[in-house]
Backbone bond lengths (Angstrom), bond angles and torsions (degrees), N, CA, C in turn:
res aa  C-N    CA-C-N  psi(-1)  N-CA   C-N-CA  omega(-1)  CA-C   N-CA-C  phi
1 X - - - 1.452 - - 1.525 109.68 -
2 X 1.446 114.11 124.18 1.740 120.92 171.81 1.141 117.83 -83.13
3 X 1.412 142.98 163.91 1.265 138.17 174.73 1.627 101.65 -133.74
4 X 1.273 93.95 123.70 1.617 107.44 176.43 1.388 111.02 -39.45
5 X 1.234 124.50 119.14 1.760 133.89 178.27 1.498 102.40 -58.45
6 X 1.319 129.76 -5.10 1.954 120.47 175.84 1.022 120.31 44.51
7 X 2.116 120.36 35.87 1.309 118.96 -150.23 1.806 94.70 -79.57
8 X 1.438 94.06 130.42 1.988 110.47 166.81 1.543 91.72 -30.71
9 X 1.858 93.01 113.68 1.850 100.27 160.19 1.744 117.37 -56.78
10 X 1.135 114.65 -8.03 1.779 113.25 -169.70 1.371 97.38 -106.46
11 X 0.819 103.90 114.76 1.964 119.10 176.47 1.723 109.70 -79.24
12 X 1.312 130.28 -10.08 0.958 140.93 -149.46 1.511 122.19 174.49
13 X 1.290 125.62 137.17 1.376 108.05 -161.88 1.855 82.77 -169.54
14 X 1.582 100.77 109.53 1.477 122.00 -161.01 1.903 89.57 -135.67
15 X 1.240 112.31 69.36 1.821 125.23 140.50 1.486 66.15 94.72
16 X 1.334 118.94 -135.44 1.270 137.93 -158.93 1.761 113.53 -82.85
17 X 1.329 103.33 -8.76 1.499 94.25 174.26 1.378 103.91 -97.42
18 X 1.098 125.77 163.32 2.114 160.13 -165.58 1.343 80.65 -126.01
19 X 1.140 109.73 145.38 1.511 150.08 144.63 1.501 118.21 -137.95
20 X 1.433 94.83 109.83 1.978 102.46 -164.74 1.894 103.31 -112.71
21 X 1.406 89.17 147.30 1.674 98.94 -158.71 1.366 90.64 -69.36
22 X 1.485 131.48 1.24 1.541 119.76 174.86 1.556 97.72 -79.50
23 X 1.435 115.31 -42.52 1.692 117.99 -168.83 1.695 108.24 -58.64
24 X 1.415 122.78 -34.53 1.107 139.02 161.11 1.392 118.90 -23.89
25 X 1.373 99.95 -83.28 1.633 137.85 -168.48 1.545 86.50 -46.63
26 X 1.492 124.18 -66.35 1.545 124.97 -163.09 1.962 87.99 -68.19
27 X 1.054 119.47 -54.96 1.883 91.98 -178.86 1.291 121.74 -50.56
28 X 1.579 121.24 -29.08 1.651 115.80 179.23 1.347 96.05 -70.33
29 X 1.261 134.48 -47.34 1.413 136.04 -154.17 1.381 107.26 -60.95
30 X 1.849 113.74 -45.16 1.391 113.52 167.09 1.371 118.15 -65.43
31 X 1.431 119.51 -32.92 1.525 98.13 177.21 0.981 131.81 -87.31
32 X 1.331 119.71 -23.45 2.283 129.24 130.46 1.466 72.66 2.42
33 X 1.676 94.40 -112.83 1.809 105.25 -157.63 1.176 141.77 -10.72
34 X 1.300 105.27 -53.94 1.908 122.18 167.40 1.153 96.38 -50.96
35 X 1.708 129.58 -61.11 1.635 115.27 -169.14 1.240 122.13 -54.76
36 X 1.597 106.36 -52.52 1.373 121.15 -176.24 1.694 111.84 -32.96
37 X 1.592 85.81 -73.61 1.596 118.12 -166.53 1.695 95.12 -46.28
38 X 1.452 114.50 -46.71 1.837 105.78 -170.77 1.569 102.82 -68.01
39 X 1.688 106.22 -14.80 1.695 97.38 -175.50 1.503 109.45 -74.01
40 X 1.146 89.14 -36.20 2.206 96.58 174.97 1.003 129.63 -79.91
41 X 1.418 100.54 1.56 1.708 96.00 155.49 1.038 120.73 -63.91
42 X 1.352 134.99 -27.76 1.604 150.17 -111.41 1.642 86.69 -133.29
43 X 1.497 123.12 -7.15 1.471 129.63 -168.74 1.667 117.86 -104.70
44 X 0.651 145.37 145.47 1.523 150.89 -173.05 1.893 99.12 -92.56
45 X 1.696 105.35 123.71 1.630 127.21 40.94 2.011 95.26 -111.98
46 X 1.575 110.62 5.27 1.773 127.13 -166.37 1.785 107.94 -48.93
47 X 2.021 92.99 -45.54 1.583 88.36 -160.68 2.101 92.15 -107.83
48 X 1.348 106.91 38.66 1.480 90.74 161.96 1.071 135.87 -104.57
49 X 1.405 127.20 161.64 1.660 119.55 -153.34 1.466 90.79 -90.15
50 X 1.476 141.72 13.25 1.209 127.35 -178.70 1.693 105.46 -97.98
51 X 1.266 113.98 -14.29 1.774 110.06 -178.84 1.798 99.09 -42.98
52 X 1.320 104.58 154.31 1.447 115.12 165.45 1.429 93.98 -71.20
53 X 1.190 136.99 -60.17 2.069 126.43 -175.31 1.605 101.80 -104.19
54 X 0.683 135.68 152.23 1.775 140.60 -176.07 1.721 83.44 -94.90
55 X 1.805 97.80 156.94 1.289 108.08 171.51 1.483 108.20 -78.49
56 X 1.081 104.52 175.59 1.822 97.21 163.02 1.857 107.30 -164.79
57 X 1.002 123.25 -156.31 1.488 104.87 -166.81 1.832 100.77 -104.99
58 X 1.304 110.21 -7.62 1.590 111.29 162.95 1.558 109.97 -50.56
59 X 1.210 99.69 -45.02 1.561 101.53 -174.74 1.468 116.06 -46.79
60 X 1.202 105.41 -59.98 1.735 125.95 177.65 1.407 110.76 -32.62
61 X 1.694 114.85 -59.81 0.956 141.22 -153.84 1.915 91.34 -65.13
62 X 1.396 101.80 -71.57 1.504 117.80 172.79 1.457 113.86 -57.91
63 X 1.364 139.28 -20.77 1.715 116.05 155.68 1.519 115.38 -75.34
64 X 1.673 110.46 -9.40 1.550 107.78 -150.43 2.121 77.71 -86.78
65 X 0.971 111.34 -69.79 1.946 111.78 158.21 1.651 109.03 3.49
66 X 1.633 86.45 -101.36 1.504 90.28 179.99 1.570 123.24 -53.15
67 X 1.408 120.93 -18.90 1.309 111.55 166.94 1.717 111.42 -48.69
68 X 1.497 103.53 -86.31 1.166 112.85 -179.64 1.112 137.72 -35.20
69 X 1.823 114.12 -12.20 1.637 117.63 174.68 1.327 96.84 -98.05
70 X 1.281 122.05 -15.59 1.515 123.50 165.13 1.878 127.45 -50.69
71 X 1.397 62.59 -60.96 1.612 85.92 177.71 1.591 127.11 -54.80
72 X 1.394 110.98 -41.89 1.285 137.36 -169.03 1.498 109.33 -86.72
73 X 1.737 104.91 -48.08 1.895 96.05 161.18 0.992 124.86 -70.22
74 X 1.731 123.58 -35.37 1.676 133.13 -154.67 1.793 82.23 -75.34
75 X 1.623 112.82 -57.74 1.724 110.57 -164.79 1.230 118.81 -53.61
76 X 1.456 123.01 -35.10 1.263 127.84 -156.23 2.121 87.37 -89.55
77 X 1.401 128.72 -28.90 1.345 136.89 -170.27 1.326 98.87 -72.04
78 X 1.223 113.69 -60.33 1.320 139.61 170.36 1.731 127.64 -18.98
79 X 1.481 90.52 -55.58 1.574 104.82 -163.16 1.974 94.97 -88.70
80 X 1.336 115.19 -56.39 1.397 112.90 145.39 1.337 138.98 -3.05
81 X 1.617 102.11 -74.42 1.576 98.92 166.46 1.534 112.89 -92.42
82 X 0.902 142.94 22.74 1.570 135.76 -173.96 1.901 95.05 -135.26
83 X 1.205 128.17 -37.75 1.451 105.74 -172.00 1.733 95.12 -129.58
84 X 0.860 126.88 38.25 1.755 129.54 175.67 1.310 115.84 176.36
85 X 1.392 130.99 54.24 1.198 109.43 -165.87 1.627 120.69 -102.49
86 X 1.515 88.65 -16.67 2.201 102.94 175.91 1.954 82.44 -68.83
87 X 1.383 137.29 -47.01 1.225 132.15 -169.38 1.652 115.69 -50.35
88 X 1.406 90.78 -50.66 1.745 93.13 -176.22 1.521 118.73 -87.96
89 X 1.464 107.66 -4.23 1.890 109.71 -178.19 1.621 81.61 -87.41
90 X 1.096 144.32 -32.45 0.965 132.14 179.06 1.386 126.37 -72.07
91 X 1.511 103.96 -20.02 1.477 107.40 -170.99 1.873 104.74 -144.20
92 X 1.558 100.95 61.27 1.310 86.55 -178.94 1.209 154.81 -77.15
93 X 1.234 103.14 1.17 1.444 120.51 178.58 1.905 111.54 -83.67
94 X 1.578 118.00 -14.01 0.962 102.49 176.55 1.638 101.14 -92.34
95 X 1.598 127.79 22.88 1.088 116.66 150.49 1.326 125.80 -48.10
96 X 1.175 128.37 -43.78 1.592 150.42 176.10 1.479 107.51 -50.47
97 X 1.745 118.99 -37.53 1.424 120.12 -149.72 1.412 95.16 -77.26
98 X 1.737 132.61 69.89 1.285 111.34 -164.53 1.910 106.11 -74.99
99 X 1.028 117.76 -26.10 1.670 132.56 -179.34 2.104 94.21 -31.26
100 X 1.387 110.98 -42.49 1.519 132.92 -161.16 1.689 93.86 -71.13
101 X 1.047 122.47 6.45 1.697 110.59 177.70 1.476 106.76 84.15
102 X 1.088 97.88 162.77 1.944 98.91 152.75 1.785 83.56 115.51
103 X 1.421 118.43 108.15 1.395 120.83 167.73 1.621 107.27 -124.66
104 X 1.215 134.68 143.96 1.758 106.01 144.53 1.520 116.51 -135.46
105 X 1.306 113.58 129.34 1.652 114.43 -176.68 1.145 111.70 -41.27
106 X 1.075 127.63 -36.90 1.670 107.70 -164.93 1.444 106.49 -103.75
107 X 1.808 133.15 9.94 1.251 121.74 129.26 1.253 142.43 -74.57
108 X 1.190 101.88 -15.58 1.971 130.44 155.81 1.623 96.82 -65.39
109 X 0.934 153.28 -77.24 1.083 132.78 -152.24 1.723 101.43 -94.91
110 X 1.189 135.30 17.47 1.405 110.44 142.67 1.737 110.16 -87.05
111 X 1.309 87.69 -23.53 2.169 85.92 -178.78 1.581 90.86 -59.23
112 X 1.198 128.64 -51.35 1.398 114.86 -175.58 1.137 133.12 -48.90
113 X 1.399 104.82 -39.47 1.544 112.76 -176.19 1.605 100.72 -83.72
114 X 1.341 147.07 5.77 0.698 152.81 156.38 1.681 130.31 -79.97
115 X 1.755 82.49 -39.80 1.967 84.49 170.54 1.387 106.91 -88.83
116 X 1.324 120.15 -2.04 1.478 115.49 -159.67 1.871 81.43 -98.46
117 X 1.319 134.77 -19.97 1.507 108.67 168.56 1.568 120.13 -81.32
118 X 1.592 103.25 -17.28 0.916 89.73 167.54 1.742 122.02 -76.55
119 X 0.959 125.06 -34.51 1.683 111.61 165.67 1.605 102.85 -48.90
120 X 0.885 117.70 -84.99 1.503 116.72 -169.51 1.610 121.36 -16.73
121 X 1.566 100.53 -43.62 1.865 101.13 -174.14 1.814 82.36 -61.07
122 X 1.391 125.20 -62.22 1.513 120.01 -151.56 1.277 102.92 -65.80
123 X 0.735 129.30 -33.11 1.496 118.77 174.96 1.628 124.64 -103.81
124 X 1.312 107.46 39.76 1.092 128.35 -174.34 1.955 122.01 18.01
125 X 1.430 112.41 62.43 1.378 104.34 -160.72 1.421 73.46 -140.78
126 X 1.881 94.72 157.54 1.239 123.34 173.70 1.656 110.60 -51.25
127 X 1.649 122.58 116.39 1.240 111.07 168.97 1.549 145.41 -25.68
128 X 1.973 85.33 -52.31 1.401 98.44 174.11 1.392 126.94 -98.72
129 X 1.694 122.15 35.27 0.785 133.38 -174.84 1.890 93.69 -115.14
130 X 0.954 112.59 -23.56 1.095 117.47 -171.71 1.574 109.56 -103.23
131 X 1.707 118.65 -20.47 1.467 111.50 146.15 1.510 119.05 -63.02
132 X 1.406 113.02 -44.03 1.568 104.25 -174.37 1.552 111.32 -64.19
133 X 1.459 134.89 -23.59 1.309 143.77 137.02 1.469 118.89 -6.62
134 X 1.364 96.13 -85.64 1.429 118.96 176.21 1.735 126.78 -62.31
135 X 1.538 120.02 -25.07 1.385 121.58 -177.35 1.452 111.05 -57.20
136 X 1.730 108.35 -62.66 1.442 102.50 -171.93 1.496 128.25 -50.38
137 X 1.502 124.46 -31.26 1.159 146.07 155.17 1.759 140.36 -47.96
138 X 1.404 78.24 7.06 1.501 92.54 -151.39 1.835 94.25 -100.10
139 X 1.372 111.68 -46.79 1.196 120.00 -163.60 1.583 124.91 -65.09
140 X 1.581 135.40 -26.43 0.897 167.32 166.10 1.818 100.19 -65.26
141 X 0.908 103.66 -41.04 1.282 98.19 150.79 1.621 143.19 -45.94
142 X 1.566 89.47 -67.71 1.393 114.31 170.94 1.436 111.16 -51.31
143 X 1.351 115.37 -39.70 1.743 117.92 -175.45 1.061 107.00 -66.09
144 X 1.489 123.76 -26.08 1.757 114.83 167.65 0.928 125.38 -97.07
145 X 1.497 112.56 -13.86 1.876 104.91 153.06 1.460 107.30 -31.98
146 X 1.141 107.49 -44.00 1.975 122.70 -128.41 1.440 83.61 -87.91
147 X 1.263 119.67 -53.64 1.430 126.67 -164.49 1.576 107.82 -67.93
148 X 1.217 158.89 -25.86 1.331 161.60 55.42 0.981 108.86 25.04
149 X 1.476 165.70 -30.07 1.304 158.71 146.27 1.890 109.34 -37.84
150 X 1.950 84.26 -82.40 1.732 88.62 148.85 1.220 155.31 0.59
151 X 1.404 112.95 -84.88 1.471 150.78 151.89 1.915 101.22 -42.60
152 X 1.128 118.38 -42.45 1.648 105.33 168.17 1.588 112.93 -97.08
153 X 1.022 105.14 3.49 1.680 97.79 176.09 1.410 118.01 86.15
154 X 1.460 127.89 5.55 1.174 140.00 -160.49 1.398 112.18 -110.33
155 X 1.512 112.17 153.17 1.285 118.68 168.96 1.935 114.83 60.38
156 X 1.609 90.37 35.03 1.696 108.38 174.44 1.401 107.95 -69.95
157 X 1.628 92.92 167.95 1.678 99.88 -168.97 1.328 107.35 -77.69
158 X 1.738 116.83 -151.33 1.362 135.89 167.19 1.570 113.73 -81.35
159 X 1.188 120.02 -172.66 1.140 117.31 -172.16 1.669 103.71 -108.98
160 X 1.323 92.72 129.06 1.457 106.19 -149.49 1.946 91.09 -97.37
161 X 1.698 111.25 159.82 1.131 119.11 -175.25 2.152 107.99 -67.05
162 X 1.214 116.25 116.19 1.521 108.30 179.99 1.288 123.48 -38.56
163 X 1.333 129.79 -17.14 1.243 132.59 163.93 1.966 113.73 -69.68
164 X 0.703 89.84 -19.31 1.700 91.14 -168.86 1.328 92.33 -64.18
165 X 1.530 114.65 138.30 1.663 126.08 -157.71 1.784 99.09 -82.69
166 X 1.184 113.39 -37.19 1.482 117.30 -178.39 2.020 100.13 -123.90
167 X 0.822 98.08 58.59 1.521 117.14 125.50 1.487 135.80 -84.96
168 X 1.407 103.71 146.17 1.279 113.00 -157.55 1.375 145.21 -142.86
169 X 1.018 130.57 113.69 1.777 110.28 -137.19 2.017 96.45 -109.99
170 X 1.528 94.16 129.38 1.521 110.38 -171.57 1.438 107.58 -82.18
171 X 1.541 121.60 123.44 1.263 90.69 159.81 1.474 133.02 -69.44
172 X 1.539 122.69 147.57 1.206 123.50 -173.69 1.621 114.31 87.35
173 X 0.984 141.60 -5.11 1.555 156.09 93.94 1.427 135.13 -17.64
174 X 1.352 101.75 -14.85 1.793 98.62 169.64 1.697 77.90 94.08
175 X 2.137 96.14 167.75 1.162 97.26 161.75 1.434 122.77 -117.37
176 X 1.181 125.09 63.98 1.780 143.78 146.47 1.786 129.35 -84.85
177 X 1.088 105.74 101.68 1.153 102.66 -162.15 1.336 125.79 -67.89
178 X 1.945 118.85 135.21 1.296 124.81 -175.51 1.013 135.39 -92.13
179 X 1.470 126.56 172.74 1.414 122.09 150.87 1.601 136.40 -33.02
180 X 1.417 146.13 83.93 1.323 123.97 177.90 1.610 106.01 -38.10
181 X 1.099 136.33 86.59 1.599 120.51 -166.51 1.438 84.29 -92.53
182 X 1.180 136.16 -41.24 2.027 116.20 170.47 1.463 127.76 -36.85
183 X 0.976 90.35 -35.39 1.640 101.61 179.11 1.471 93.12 -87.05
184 X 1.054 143.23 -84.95 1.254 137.55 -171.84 1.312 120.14 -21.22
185 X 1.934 126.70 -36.30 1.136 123.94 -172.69 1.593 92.12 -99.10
186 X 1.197 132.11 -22.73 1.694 139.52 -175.92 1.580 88.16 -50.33
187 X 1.733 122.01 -46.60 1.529 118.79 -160.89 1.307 103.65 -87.78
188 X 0.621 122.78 -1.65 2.013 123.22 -146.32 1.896 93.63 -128.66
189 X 0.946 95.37 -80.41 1.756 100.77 -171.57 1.279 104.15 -69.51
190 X 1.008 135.47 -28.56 1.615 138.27 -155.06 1.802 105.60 -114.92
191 X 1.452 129.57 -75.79 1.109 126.10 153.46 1.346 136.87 -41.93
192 X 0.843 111.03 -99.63 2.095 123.20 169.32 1.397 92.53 -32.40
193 X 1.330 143.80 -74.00 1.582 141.40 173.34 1.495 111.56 -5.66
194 X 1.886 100.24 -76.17 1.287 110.74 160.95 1.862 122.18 -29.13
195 X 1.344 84.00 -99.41 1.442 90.29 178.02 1.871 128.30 -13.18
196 X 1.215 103.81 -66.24 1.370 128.38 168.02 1.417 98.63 -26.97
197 X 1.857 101.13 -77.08 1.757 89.33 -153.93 1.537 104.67 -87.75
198 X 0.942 115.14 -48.75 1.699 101.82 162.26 1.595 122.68 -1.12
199 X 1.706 99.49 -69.99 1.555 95.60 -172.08 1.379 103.13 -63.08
200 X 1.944 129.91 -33.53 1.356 114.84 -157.48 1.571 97.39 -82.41
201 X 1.226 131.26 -40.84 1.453 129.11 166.32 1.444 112.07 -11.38
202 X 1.609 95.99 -65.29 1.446 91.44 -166.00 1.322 140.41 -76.02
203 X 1.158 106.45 23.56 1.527 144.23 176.06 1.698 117.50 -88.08
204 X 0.624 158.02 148.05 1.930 156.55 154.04 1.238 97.83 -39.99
205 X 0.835 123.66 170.29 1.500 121.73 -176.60 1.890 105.77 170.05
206 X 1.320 141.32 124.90 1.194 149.79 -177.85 1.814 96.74 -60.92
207 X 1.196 83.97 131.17 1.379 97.13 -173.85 1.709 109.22 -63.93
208 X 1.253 93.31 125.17 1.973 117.31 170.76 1.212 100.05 122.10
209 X 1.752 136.26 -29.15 0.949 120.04 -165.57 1.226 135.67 -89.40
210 X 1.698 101.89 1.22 1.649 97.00 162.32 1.605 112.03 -61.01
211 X 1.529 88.96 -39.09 1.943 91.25 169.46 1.365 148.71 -28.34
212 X 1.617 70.62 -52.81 1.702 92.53 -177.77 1.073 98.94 -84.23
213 X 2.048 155.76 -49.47 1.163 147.86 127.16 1.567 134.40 13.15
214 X 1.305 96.35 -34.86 1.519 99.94 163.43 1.766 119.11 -111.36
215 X 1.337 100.73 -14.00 1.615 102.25 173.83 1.735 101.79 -74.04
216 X 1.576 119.54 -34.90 1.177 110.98 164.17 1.140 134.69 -64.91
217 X 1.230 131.20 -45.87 1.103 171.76 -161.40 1.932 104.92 -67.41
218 X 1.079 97.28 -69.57 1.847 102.42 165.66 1.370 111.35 -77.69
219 X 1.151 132.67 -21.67 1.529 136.22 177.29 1.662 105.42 -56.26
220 X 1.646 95.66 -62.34 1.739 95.65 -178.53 1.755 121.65 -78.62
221 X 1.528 104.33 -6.27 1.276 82.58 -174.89 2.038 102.04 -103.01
222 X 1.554 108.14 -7.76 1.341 105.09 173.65 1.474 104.77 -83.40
223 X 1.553 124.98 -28.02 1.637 111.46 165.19 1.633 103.63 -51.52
224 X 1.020 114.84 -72.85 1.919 109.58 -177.90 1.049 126.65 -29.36
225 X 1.703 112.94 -33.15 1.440 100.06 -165.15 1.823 100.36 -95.77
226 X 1.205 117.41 -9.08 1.541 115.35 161.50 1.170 154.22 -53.79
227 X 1.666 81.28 -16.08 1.242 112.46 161.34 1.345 120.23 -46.64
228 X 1.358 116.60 -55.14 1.339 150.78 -120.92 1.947 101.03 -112.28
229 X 1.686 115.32 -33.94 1.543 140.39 -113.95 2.148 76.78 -130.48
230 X 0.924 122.48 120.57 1.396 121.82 148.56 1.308 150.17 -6.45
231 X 1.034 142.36 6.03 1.644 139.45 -121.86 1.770 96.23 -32.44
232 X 1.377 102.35 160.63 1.705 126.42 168.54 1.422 100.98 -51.22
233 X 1.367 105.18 139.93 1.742 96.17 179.73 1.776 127.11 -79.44
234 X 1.792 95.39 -17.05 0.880 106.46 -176.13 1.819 115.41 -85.17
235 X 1.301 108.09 8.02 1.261 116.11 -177.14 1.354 111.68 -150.13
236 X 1.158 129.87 -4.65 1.521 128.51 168.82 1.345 119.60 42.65
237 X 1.380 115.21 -138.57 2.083 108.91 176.58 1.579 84.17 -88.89
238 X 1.203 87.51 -173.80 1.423 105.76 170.23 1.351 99.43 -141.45
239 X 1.793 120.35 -146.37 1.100 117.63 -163.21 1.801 126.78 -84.43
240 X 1.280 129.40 135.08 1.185 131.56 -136.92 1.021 126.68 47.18
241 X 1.770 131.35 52.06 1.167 150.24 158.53 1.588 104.95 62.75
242 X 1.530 116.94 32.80 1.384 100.03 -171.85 1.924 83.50 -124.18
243 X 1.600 89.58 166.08 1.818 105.15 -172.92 1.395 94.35 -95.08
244 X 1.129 97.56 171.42 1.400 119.98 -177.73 1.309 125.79 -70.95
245 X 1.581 107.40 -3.18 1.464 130.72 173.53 1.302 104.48 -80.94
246 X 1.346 122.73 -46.91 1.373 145.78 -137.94 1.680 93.73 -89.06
247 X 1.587 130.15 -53.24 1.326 149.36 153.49 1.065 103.22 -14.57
248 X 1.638 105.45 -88.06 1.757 126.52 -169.13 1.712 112.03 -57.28
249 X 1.392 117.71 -14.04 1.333 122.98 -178.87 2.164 91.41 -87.77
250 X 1.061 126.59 -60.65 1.574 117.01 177.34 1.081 119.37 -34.26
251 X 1.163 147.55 -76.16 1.713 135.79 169.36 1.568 108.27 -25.98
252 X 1.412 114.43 -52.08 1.442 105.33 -174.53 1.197 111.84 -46.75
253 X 1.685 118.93 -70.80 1.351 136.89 175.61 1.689 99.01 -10.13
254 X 1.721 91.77 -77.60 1.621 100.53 -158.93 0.997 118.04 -75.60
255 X 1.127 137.03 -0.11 2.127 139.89 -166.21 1.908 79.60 -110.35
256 X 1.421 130.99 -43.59 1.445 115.63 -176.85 1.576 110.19 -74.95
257 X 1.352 114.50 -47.92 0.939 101.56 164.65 1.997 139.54 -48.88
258 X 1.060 90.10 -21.56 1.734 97.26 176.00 1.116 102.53 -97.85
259 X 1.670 131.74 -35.03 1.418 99.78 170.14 1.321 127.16 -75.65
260 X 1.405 127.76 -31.19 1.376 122.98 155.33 1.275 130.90 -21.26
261 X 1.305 107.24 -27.31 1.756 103.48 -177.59 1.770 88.71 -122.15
262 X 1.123 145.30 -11.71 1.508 135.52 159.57 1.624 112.77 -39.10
263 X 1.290 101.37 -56.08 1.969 144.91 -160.21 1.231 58.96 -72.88
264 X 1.354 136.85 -118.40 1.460 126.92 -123.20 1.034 132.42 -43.10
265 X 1.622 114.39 -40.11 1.124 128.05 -157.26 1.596 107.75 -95.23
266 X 1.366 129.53 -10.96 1.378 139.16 132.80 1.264 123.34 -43.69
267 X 1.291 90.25 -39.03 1.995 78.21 -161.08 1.596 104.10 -71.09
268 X 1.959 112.58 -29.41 1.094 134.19 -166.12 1.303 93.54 -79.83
C-alpha cells in the first residue's frame, strides 16, 4: 500500500503571490499546444499552398485563446448543468464563483467547439477542418490536467483491492487504499490519446474524421477509466451502475462513431 505524498499545492510562494503546481500543469498544457499546433502546420491539408489563406503560427496562437475561454465558460456551464443543477438554479450567481471548483470536460469541449466556429467564420475556413486541426493537440493537455489533479490529491479513485501493489491511500478518503485514477486517465486520455491520433492524423484522412477519431477515441477510454475514478458523492452511479462520466462519455462514442463513417463516405 502507497500513501499519497500530500505534495504542498504552491510550488512557489514569492511575498504575496502563490504559484500552485495546478497553475503550472495548465501553462505546460498551453505550451504542449503552441508546439503541437506549430508541428501541424508542417502536416497536410494545414501546410498546403492550395488553402485560400495559408496557416501560419498566428493561428495557433489565436485557437490556443479561444480555446481556453472555451474551455473555462463551456466547463464551468457544463459541470453546473450536468452534475448540480437544482444547486445552481437555486443559486445562480455562484455560477460565476469559478475560484469554488466545479469543472466538467465535456462542457469544456462543447465551449470549444463553439469558439472554434467562431475562428472559422473569421477566418473563413472550413469548421471542421479546423477541428481536425485542433483534436490531435488536444490530449497532452488533458495529461496535465490529470497530473495536477494528482499533485492536489483530488479527484481519487475507488477503493481499490489491498493487494493491489500501487494502491493508495488519499488523505481525506479514509484509510483504504485507492485507485490512482489520475494517473490512470494521465495514461489513457492524455498519453495513448496522444499517441493514437497523432500517428492516424498524420495520414490523409477525409475531412472531420480526425474529429470524429478523437470524439471516439476519448469517449472509450474516459468510460474505462471510470471505472477506476470515484463517482461525485452527490450523485454516485446512476442507472446501470454507470457515473455520470460514463453517460456523458456514450453520445461521444456514438455521434463520433457515426460521423467517422458519414465523413468517409462523402468524401468517397
Amino acid at each position: 500500500m502507497l500513501t499519497h505524498p500530500q505534495i504542498d499545492p504552491v510550488a512557489l510562494q514569492l511575498g504575496p503571490v502563490a504559484i500552485h503546481w495546478y497553475g503550472l500543469t495548465y501553462l505546460a498544457a498551453f505550451a504542449l499546444f503552441v508546439l503541437l499546433g506549430r508541428a501541424r502546420l508542417r502536416h497536410e491539408p494545414f501546410a498546403s499552398v492550395r488553402q485560400p489563406s495559408p496557416w501560419s503560427a498566428r493561428d495557433v496562437e489565436d485557437i490556443l485563446f479561444l480555446g481556453v475561454v472555451g474551455v473555462i465558460a463551456g466547463g464551468r456551464v457544463g459541470y453546473c448543468l450536468f452534475y448540480k443543477p437544482a444547486y445552481y438554479l437555486s443559486h445562480p450567481l455562484e455560477i460565476f464563483a469559478v475560484w469554488q471548483g466545479g469543472m466538467s470536460f465535456h462542457g469544456g469541449l462543447l465551449g470549444v467547439l463553439v469558439a472554434m466556429v467562431w475562428f472559422a467564420r473569421s477566418r473563413q475556413r472550413s469548421w471542421l477542418q479546423v477541428m481536425d486541426f485542433v483534436a490531435p493537440c488536444v490530449p497532452t493537455g488533458l495529461a496535465a490536467g490529470r497530473l495536477g489533479n494528482f499533485i492536489n490529491g483530488e479527484l481519487w479513485g475507488r477503493v481499490a483491492d489491498p493487494s493491489l501493489p500501487w494502491g493508495m491511500v488519499f488523505r481525506g478518503a479514509g484509510d483504504a487504499p485507492r485507485h490512482p485514477s489520475q494517473l490512470y486517465q494521465f495514461a489513457l486520455e492524455g498519453v495513448l490519446l496522444f499517441v493514437l491520433l497523432w500517428l492516424y492524423a498524420r495520414k490523409p484522412r477525409a475531412t472531420g474524421q480526425v474529429s470524429a477519431a478523437f470524439l471516439v477515441g476519448y469517449g472509450v477510454l474516459r468510460f474505462v477509466a471510470e471505472f477506476f475514478r470515484q463517482p461525485d458523492d452527490h450523485l454516485g452511479l446512476l442507472s446501470l451502475g454507470m457515473s455520470m462520466g460514463q453517460w456523458l462519455c456514450v453520445p461521444m462514442v456514438l455521434g463520433g462513431a457515426a460521423l467517422w463513417v458519414w465523413f468517409g463516405r462523402r468524401a468517397a
